[in-house]
PDB file of N, CA, C and O in Angstrom, chain B, residues numbered from 101:
ATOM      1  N   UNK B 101     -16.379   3.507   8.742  1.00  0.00           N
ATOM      2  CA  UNK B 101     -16.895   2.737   7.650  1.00  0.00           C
ATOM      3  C   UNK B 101     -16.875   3.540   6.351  1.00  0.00           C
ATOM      4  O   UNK B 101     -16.575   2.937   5.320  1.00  0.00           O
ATOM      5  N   UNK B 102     -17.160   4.822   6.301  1.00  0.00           N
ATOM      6  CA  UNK B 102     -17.033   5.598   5.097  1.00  0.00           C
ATOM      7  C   UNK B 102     -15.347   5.869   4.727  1.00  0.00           C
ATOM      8  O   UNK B 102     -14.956   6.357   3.667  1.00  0.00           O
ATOM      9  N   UNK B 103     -14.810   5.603   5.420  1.00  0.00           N
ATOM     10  CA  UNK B 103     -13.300   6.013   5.326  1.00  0.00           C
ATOM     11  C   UNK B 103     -12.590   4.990   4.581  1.00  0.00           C
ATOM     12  O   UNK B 103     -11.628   5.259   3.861  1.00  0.00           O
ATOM     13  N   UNK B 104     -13.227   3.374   4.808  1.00  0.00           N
ATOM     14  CA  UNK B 104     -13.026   2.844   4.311  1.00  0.00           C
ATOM     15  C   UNK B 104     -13.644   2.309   3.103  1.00  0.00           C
ATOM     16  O   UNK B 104     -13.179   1.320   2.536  1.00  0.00           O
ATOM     17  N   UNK B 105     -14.764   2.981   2.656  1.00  0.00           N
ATOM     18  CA  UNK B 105     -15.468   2.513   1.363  1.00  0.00           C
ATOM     19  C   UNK B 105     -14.719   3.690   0.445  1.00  0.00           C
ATOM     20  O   UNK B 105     -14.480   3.441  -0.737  1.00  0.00           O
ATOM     21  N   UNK B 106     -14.465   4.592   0.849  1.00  0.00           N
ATOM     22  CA  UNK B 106     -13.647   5.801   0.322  1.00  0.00           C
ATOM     23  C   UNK B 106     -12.579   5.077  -0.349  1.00  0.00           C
ATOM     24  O   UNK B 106     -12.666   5.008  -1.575  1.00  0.00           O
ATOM     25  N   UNK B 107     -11.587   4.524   0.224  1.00  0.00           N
ATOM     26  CA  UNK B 107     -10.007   4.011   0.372  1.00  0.00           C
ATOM     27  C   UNK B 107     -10.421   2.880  -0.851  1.00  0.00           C
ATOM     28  O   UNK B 107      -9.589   2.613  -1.718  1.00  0.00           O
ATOM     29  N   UNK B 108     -11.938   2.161  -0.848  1.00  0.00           N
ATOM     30  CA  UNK B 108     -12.196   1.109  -1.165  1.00  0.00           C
ATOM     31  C   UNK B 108     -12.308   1.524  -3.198  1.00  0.00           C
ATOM     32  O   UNK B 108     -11.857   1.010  -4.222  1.00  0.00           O
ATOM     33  N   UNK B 109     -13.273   2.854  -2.815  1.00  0.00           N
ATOM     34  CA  UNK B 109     -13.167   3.426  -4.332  1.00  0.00           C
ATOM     35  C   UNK B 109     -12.283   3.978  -5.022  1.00  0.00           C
ATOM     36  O   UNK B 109     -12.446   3.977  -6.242  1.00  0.00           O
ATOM     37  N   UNK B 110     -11.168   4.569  -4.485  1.00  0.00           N
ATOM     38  CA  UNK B 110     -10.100   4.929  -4.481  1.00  0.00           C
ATOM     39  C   UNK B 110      -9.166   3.668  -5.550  1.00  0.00           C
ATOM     40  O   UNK B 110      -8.874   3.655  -6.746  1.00  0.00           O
ATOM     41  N   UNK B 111      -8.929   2.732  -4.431  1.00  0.00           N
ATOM     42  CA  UNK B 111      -8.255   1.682  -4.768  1.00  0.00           C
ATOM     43  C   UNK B 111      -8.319   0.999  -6.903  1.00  0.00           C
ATOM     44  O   UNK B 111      -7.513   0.771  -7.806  1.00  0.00           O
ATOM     45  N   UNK B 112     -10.377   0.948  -6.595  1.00  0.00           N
ATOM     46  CA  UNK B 112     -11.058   0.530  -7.845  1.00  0.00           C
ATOM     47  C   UNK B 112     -10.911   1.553  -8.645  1.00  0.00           C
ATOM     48  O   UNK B 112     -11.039   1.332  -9.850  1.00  0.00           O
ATOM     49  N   UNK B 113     -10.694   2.537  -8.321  1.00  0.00           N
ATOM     50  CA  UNK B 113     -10.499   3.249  -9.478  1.00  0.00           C
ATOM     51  C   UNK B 113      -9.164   3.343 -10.168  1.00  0.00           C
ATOM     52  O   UNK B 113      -8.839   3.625 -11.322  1.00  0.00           O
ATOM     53  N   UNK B 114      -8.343   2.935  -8.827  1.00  0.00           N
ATOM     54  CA  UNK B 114      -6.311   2.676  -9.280  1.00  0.00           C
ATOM     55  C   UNK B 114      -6.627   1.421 -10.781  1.00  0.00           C
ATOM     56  O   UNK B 114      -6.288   1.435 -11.964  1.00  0.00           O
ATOM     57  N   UNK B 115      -7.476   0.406  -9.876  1.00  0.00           N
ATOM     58  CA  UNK B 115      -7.295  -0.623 -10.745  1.00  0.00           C
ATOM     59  C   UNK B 115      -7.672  -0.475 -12.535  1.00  0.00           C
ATOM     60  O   UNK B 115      -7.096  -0.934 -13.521  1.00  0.00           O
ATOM     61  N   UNK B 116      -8.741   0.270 -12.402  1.00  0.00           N
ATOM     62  CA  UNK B 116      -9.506   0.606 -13.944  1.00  0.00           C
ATOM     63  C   UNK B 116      -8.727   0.980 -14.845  1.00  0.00           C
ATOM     64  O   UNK B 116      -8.556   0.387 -15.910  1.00  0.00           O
ATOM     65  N   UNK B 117      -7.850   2.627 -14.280  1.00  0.00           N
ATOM     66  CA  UNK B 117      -7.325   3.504 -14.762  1.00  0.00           C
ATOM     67  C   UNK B 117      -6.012   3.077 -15.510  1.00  0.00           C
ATOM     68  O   UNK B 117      -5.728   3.213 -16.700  1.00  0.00           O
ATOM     69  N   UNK B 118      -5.060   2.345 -14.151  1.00  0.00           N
ATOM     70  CA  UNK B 118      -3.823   2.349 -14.232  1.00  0.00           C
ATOM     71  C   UNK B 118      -3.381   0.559 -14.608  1.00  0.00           C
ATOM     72  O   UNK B 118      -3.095  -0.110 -13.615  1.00  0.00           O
ATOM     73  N   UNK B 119      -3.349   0.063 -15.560  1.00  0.00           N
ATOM     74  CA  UNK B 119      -3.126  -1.336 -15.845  1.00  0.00           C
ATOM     75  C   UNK B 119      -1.701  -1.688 -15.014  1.00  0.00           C
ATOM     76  O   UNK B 119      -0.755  -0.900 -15.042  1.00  0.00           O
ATOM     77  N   UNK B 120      -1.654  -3.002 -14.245  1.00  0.00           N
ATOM     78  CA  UNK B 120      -0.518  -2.973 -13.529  1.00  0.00           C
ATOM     79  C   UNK B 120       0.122  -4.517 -13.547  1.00  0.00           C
ATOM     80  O   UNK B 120      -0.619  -5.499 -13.503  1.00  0.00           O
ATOM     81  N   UNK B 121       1.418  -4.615 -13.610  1.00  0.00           N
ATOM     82  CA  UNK B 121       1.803  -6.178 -13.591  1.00  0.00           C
ATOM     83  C   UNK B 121       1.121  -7.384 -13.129  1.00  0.00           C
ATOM     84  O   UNK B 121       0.206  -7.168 -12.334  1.00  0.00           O
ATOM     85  N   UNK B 122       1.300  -8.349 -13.371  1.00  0.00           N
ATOM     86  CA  UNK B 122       0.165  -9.698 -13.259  1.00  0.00           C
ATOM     87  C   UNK B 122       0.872 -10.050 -11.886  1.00  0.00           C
ATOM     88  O   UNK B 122       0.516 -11.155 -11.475  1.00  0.00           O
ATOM     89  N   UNK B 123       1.803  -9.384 -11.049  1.00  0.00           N
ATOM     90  CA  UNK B 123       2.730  -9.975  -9.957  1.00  0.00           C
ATOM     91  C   UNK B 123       2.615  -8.709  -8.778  1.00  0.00           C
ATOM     92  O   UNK B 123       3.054  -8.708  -7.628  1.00  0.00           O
ATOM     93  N   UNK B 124       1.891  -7.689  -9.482  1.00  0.00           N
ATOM     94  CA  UNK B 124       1.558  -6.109  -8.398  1.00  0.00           C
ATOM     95  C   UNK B 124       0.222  -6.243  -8.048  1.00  0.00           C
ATOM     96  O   UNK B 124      -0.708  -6.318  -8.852  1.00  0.00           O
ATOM     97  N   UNK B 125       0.169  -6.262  -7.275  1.00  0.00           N
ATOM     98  CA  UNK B 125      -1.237  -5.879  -6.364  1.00  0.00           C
ATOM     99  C   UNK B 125      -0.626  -4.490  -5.287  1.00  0.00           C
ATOM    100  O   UNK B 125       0.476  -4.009  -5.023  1.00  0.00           O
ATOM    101  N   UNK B 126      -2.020  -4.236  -4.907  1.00  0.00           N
ATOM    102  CA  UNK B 126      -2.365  -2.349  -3.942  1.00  0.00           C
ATOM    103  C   UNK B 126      -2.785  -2.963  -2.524  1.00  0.00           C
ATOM    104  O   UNK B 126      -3.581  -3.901  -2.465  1.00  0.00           O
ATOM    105  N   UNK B 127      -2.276  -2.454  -1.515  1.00  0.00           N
ATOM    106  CA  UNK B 127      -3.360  -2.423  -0.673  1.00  0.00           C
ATOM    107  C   UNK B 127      -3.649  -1.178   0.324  1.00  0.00           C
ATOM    108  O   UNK B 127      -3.281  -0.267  -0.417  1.00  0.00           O
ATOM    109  N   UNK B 128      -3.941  -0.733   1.158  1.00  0.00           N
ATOM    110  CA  UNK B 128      -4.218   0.712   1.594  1.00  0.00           C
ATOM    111  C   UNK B 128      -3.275   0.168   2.873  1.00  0.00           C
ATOM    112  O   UNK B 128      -3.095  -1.029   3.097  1.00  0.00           O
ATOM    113  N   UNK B 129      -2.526   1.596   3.920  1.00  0.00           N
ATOM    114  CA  UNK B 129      -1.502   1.384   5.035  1.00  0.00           C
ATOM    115  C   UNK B 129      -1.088   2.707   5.438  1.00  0.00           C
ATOM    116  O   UNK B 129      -1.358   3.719   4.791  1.00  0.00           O
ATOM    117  N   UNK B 130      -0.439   2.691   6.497  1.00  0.00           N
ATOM    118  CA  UNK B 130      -0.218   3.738   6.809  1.00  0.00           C
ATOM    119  C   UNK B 130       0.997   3.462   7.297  1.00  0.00           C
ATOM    120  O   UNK B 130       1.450   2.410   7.749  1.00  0.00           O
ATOM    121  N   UNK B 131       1.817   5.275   7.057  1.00  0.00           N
ATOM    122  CA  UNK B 131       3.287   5.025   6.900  1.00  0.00           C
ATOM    123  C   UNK B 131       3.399   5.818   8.033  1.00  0.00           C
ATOM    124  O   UNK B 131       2.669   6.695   8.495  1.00  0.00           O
ATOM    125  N   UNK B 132       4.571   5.288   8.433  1.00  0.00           N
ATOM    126  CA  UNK B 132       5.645   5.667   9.837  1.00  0.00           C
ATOM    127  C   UNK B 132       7.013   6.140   9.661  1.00  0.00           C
ATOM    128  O   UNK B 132       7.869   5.261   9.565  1.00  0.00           O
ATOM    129  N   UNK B 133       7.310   7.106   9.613  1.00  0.00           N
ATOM    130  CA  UNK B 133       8.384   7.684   9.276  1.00  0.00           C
ATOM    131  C   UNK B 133       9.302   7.872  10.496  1.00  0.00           C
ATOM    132  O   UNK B 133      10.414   8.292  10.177  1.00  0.00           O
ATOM    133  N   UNK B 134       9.108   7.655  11.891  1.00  0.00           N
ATOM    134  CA  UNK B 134       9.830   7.519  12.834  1.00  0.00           C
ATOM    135  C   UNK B 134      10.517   5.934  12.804  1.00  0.00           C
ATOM    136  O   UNK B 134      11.666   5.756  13.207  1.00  0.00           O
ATOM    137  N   UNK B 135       9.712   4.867  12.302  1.00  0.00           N
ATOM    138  CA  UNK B 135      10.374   3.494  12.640  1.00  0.00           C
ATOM    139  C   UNK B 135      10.597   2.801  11.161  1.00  0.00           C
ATOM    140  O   UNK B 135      11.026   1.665  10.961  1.00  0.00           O
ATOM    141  N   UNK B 136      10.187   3.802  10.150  1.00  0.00           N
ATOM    142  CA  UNK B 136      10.828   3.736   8.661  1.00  0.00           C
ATOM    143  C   UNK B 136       9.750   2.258   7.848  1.00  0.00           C
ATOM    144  O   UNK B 136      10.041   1.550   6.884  1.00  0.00           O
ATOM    145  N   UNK B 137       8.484   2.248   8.740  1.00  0.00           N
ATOM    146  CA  UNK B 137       7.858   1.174   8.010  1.00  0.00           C
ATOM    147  C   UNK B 137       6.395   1.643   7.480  1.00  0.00           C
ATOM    148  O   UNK B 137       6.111   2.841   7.472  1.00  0.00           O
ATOM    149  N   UNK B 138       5.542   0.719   7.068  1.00  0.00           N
ATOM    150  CA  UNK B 138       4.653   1.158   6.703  1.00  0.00           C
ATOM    151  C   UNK B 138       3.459  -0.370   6.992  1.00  0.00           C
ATOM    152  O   UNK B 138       3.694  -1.439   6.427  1.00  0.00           O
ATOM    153  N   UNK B 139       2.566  -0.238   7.681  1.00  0.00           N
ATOM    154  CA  UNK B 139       1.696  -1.115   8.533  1.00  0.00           C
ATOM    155  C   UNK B 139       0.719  -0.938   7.341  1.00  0.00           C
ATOM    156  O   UNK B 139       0.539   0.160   6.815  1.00  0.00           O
ATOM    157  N   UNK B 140      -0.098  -2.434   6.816  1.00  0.00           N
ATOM    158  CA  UNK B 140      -1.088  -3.029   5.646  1.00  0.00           C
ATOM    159  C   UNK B 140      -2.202  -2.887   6.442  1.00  0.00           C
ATOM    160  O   UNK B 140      -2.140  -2.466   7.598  1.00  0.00           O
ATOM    161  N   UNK B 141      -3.399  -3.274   5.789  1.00  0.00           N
ATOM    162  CA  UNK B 141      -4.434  -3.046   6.272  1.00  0.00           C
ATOM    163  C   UNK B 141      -4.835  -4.388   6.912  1.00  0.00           C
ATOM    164  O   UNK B 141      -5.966  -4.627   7.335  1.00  0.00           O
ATOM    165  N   UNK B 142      -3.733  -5.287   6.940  1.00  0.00           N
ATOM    166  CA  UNK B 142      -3.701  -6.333   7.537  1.00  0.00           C
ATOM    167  C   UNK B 142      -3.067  -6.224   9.337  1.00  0.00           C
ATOM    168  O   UNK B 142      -3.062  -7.036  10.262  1.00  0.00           O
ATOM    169  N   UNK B 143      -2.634  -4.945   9.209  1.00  0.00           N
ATOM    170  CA  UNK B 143      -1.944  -5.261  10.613  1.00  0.00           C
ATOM    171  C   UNK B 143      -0.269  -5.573  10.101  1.00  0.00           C
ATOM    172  O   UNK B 143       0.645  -5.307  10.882  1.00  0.00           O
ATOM    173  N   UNK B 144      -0.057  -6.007   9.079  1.00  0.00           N
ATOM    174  CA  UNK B 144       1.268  -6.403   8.952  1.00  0.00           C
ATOM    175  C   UNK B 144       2.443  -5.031   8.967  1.00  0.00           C
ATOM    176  O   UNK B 144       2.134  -3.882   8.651  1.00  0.00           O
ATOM    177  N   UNK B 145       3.500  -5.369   9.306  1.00  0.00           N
ATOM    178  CA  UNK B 145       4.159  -4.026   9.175  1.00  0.00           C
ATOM    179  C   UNK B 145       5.447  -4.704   8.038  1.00  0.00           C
ATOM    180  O   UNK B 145       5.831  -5.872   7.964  1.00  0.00           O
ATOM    181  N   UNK B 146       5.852  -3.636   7.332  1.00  0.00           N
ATOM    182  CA  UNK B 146       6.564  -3.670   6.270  1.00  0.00           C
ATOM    183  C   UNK B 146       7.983  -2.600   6.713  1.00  0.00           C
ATOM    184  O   UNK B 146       7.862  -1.456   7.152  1.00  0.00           O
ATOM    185  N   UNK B 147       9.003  -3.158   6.519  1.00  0.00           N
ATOM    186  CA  UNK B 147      10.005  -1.987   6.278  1.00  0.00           C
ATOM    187  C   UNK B 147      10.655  -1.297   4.836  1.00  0.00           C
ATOM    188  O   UNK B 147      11.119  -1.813   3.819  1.00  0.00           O
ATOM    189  N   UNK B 148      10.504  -0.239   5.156  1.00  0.00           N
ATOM    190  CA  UNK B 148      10.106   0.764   4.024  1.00  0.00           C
ATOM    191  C   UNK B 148      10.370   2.433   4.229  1.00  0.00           C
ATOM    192  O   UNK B 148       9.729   3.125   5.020  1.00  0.00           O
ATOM    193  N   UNK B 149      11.307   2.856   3.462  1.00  0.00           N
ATOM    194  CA  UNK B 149      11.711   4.103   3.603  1.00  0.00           C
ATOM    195  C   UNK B 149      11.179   5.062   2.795  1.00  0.00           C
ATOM    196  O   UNK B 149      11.648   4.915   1.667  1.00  0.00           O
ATOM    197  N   UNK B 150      10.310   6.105   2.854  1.00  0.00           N
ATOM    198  CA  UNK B 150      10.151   7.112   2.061  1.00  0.00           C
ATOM    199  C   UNK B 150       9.568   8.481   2.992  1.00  0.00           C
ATOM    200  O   UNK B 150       8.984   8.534   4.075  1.00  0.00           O
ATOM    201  N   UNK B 151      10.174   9.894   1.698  1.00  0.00           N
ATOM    202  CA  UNK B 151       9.857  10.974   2.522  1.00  0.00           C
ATOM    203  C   UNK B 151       8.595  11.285   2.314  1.00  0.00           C
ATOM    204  O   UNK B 151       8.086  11.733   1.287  1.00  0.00           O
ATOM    205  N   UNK B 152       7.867  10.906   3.831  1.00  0.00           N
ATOM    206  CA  UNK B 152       6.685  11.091   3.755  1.00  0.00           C
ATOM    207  C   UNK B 152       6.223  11.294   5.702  1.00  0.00           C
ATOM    208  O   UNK B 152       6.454  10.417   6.534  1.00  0.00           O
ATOM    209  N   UNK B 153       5.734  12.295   5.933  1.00  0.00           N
ATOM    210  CA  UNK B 153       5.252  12.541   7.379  1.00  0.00           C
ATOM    211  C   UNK B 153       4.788  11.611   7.958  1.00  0.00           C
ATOM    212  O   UNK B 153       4.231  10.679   7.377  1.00  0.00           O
ATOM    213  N   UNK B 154       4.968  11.714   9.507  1.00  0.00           N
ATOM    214  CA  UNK B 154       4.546  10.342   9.976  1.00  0.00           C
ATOM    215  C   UNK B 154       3.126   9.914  10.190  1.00  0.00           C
ATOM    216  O   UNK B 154       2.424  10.818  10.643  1.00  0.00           O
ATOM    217  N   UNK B 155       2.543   8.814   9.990  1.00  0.00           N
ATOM    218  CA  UNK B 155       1.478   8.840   9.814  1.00  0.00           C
ATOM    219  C   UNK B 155       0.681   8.959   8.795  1.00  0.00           C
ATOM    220  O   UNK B 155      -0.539   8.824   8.890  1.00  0.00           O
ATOM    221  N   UNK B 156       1.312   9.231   7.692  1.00  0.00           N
ATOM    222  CA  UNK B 156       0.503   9.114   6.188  1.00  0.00           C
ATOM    223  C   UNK B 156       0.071   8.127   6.130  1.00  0.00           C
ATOM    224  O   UNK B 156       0.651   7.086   6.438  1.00  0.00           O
ATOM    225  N   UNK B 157      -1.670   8.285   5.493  1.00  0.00           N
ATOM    226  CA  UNK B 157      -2.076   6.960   4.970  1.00  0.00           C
ATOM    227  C   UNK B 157      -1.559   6.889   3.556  1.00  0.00           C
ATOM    228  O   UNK B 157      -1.409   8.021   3.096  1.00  0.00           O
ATOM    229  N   UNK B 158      -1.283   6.060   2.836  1.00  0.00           N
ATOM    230  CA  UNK B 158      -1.140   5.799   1.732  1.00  0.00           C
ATOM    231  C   UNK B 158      -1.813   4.162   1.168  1.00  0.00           C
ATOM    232  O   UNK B 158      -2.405   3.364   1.894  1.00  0.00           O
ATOM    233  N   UNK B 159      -1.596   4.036   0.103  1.00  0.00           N
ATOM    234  CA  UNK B 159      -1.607   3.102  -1.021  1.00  0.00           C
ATOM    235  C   UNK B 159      -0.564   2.291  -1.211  1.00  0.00           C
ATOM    236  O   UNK B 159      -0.003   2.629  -2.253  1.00  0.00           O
ATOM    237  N   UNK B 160      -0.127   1.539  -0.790  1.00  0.00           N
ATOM    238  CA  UNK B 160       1.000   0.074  -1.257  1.00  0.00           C
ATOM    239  C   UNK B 160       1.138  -0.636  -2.357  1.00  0.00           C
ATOM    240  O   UNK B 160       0.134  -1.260  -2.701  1.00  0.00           O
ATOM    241  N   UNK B 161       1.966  -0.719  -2.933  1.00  0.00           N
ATOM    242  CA  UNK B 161       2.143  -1.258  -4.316  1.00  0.00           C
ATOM    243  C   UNK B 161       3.538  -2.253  -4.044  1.00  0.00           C
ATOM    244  O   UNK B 161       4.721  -1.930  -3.934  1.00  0.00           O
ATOM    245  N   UNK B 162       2.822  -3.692  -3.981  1.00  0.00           N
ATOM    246  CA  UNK B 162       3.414  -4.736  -3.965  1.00  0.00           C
ATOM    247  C   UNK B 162       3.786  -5.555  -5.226  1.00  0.00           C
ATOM    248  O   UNK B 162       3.176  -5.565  -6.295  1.00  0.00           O
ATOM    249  N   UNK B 163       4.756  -6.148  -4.939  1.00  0.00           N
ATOM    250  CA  UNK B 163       5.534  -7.138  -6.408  1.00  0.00           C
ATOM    251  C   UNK B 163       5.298  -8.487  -5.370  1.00  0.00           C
ATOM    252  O   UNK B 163       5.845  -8.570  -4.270  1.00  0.00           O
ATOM    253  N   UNK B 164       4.574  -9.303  -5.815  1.00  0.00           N
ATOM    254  CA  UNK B 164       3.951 -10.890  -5.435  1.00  0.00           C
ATOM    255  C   UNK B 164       5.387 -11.503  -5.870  1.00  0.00           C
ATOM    256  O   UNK B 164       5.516 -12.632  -5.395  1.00  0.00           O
ATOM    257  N   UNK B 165       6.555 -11.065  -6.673  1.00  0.00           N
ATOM    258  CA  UNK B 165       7.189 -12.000  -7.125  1.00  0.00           C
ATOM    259  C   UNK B 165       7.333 -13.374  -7.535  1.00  0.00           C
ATOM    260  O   UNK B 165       8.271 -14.163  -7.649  1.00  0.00           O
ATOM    261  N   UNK B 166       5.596 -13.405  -7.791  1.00  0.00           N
ATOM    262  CA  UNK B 166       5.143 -15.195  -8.267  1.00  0.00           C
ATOM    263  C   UNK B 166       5.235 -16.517  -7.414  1.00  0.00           C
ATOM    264  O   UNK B 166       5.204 -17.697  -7.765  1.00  0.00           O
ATOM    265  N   UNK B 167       5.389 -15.782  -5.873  1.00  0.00           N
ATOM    266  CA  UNK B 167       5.128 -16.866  -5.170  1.00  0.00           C
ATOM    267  C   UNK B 167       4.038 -16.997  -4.280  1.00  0.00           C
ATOM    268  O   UNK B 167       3.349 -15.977  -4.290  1.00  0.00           O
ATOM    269  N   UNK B 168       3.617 -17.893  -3.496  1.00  0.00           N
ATOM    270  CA  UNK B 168       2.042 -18.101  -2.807  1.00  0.00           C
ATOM    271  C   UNK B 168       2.351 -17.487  -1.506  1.00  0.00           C
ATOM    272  O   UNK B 168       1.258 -17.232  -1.000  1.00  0.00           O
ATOM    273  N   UNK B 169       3.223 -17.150  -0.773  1.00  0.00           N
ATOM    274  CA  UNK B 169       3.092 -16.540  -0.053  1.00  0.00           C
ATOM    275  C   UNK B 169       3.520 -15.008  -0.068  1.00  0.00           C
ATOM    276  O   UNK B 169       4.115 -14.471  -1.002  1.00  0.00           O
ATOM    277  N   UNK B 170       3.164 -14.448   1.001  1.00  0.00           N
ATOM    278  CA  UNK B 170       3.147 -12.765   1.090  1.00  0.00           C
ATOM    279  C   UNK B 170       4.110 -12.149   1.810  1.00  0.00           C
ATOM    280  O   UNK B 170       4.550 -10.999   1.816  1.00  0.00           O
ATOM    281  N   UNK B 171       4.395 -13.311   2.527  1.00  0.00           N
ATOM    282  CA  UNK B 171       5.784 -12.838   3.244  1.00  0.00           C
ATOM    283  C   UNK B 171       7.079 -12.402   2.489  1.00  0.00           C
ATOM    284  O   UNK B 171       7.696 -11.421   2.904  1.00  0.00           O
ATOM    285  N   UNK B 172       7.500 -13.071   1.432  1.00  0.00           N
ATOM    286  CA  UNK B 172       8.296 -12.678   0.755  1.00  0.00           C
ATOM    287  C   UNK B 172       8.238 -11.413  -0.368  1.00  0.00           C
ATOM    288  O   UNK B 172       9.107 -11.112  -1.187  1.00  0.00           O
ATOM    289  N   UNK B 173       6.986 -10.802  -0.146  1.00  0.00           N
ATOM    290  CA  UNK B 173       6.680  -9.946  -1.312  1.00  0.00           C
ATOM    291  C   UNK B 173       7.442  -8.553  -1.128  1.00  0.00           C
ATOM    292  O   UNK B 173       8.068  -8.163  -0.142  1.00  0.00           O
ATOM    293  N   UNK B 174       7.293  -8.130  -1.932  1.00  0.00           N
ATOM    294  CA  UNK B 174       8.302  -6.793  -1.575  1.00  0.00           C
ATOM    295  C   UNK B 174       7.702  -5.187  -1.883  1.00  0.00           C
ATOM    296  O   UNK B 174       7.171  -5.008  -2.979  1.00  0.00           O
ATOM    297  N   UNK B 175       7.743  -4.631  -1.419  1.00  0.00           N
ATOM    298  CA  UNK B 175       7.307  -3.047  -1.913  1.00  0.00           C
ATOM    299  C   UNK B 175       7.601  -2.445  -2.948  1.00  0.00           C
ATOM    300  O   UNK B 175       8.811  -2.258  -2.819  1.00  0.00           O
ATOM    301  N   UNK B 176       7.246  -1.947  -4.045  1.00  0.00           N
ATOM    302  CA  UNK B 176       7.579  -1.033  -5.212  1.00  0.00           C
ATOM    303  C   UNK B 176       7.387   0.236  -4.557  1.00  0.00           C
ATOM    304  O   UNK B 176       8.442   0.864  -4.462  1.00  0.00           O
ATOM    305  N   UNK B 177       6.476   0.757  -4.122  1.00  0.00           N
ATOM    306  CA  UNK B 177       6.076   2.059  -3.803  1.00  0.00           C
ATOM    307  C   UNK B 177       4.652   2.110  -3.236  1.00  0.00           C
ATOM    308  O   UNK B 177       3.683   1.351  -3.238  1.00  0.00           O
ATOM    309  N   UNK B 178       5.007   3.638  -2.625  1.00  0.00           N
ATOM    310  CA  UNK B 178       3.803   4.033  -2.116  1.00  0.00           C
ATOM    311  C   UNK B 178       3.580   5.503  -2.583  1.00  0.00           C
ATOM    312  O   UNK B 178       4.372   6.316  -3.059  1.00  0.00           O
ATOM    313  N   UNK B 179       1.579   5.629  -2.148  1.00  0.00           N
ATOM    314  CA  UNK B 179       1.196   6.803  -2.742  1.00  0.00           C
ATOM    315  C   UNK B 179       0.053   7.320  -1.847  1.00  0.00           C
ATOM    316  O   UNK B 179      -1.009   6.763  -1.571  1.00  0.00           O
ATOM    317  N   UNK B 180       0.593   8.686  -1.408  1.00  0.00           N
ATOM    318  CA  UNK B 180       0.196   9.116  -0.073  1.00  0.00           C
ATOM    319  C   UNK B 180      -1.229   9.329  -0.605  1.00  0.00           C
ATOM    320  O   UNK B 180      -1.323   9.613  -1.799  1.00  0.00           O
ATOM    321  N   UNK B 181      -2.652   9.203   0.323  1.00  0.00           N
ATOM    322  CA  UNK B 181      -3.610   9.092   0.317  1.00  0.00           C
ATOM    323  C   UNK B 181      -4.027  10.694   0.761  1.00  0.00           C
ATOM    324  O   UNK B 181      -3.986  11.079   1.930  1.00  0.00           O
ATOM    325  N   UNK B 182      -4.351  11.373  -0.154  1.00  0.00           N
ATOM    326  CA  UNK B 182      -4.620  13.050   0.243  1.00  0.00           C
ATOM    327  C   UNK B 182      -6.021  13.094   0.114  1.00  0.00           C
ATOM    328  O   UNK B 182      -6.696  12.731  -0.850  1.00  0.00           O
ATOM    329  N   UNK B 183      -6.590  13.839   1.770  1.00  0.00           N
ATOM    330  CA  UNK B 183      -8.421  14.401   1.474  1.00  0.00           C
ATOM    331  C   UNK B 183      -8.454  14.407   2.788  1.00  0.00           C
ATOM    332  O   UNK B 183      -9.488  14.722   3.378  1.00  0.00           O
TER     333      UNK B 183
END
């Protein structure tokens, strides 16, 4: 539970700091560098390549591309979660 109020302040503080497209939203995940994806805090898994050890948690930075669903959304980047 603290791990995730952590991730939670983390996040709010991305939002304050860093102004971001009206079509990007964050969400917290952890990356897999053996099967090249990176799993949401939804359970969803994403495919997604970056050099990053397996098992990093990171930060997700999605492009909504202006439609209602999420399935089609796509990854901009990620940002490994260090502490």
């Amino acid at each position: 539970m603290i791990k995730y109020a952590m991730i939670k302040a983390i996040l709010s503080a991305l939002a304050v700091t860093a102004p971001i497209a009206e079509t990007t939203y964050l969400d917290t995940g952890i990356y897999y560098s053996d099967i090249q994806s990176v799993v949401d805090s939804e359970g969803e898994e994403w495919g997604y390549d970056a050099e990053l050890p397996d098992g990093t948690p990171v930060i997700i930075t999605f492009d909504s591309q202006n439609t209602d669903s999420r399935y089609d959304d796509v990854i901009t980047g990620l940002t490994e979660i260090k502490g």
